[in-house]
Backbone as JSON, one array per atom type, in Angstrom:
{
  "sequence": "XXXXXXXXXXXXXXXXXXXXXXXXXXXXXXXXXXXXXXXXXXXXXXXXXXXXXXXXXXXXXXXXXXXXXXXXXXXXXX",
  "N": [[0.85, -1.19, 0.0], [0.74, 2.38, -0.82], [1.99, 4.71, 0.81], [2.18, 8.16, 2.13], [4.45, 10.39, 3.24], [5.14, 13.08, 5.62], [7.94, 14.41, 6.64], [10.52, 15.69, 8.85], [14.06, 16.39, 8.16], [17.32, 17.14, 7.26], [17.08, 19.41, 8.37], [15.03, 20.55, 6.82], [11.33, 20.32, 5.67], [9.76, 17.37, 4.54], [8.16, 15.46, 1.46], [7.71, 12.52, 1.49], [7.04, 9.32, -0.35], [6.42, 6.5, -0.05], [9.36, 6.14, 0.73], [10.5, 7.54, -1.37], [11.88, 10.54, -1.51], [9.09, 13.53, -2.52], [8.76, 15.95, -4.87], [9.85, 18.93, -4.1], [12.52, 20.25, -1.67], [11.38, 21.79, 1.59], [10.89, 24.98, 3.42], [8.84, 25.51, 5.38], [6.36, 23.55, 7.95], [3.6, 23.9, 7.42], [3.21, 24.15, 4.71], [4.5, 22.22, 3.44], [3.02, 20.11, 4.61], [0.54, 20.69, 3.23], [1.02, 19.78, 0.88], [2.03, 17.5, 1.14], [-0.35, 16.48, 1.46], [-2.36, 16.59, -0.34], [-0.24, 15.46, -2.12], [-1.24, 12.82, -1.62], [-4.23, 12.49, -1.68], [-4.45, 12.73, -4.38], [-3.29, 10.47, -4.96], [-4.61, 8.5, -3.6], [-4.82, 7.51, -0.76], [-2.88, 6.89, 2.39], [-1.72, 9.44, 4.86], [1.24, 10.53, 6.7], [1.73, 12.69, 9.19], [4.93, 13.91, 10.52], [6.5, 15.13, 13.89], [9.43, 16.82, 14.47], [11.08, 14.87, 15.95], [10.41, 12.65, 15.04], [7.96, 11.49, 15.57], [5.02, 10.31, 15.07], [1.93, 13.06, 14.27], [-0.29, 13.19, 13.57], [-2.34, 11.26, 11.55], [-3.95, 10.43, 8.6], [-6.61, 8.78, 6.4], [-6.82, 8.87, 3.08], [-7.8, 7.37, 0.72], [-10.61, 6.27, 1.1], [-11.74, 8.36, -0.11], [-13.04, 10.06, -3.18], [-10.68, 10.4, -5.42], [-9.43, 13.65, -6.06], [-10.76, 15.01, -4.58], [-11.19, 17.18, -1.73], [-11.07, 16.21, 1.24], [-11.63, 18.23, 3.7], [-11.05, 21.31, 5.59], [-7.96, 21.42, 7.37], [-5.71, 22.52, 10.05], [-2.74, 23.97, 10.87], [0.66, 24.98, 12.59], [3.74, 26.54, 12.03]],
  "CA": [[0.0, 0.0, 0.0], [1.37, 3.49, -1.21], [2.15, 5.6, 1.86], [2.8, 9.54, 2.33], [5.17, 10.63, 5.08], [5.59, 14.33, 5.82], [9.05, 14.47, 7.39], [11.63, 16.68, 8.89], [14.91, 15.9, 7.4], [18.79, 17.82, 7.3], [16.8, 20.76, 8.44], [13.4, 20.87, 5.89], [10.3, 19.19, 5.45], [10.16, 17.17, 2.9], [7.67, 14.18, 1.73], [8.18, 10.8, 1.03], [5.91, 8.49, -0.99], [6.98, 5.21, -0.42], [10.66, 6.43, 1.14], [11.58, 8.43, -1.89], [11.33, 11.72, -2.18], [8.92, 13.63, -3.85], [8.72, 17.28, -4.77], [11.11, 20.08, -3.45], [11.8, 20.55, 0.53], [10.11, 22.91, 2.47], [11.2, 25.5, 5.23], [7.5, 25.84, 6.57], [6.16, 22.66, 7.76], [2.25, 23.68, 6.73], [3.24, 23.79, 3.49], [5.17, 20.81, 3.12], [2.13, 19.38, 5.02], [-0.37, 20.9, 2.38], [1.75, 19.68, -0.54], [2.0, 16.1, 0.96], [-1.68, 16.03, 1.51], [-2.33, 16.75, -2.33], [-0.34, 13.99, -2.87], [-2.38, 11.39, -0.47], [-5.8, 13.02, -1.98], [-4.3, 12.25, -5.74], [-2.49, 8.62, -4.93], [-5.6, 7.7, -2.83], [-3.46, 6.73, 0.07], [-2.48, 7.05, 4.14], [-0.97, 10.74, 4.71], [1.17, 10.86, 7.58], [2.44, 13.93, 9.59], [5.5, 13.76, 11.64], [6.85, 16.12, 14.05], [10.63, 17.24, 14.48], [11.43, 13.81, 16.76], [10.06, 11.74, 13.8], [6.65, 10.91, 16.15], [3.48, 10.99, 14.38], [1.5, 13.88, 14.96], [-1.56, 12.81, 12.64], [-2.35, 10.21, 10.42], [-5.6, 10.14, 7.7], [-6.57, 8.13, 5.24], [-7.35, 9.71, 1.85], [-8.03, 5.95, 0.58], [-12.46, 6.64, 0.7], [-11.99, 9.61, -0.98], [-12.71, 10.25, -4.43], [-9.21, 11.65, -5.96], [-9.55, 15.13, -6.24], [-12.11, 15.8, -3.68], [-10.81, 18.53, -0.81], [-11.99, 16.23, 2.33], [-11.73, 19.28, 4.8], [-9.71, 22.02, 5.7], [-7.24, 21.7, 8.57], [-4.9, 23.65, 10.63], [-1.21, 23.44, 11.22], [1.16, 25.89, 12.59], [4.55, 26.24, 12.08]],
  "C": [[0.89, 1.25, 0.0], [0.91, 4.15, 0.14], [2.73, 7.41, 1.78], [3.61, 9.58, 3.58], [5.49, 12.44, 4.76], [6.41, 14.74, 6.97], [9.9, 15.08, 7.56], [13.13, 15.98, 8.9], [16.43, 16.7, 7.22], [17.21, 18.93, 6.95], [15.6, 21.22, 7.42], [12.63, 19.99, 6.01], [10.69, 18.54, 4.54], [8.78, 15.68, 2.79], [7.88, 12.99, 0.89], [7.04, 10.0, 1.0], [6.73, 7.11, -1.42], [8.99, 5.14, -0.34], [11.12, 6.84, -0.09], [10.55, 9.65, -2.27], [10.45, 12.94, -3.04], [8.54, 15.18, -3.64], [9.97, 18.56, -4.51], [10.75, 19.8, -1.85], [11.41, 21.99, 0.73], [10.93, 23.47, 3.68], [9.99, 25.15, 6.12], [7.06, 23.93, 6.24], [4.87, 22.66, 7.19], [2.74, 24.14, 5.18], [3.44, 23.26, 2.96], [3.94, 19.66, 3.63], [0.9, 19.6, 4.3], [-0.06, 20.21, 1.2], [1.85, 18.0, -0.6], [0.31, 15.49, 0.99], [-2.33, 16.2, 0.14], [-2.12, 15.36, -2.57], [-0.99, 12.73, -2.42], [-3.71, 11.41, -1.52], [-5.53, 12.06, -3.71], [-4.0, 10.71, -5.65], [-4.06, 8.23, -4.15], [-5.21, 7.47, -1.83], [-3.48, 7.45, 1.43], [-1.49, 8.4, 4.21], [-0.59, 10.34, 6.5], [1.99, 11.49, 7.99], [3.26, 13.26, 10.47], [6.22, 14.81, 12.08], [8.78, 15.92, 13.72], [11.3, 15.72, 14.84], [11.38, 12.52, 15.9], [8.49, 10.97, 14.57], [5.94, 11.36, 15.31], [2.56, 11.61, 15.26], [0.26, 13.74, 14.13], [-1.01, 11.23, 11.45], [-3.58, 10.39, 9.96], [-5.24, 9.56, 6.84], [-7.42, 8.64, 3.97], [-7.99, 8.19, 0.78], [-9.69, 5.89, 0.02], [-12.22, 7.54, 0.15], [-11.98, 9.79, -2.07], [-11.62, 11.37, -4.56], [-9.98, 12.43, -6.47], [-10.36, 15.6, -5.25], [-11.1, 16.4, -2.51], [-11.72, 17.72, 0.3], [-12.28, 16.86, 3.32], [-10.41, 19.79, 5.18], [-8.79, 21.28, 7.6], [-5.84, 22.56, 8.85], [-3.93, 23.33, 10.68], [-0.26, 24.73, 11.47], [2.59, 25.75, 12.61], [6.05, 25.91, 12.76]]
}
């Protein structure tokens, strides 16, 4: 099963689909955390946030969701 990870990394976000790379890194983590949730929404797939420590600080599953659909906003600060 195709996985997202939104992870802090030599100093940026960055996310990982299936441990490689995908996109550019990120200073801010809500944007690196908007950018990996895109890709969850498009792949269909398990998005999950982690903080600085590498703990998960969320997990959803984009999986029920018809790709493309916007299942709700959320918050994140940086």
């Amino acid at each position: 099963m195709v996985q997202v990870h939104t992870v802090y990394e030599a100093y940026t976000w960055r996310n990982m689909v299936d441990g490689l790379q995908q996109g550019t890194p990120w200073t801010s983590r809500t944007t690196a955390v908007a950018e990996g949730r895109a890709i969850a929404i498009e792949l269909a797939c398990e998005h999950s946030v982690h903080d600085v420590d590498g703990s998960v600080l969320e997990r959803r599953d984009y999986g029920a969701a018809e790709p493309g659909v916007w299942p709700g906003a959320m918050r994140y600060t940086a």
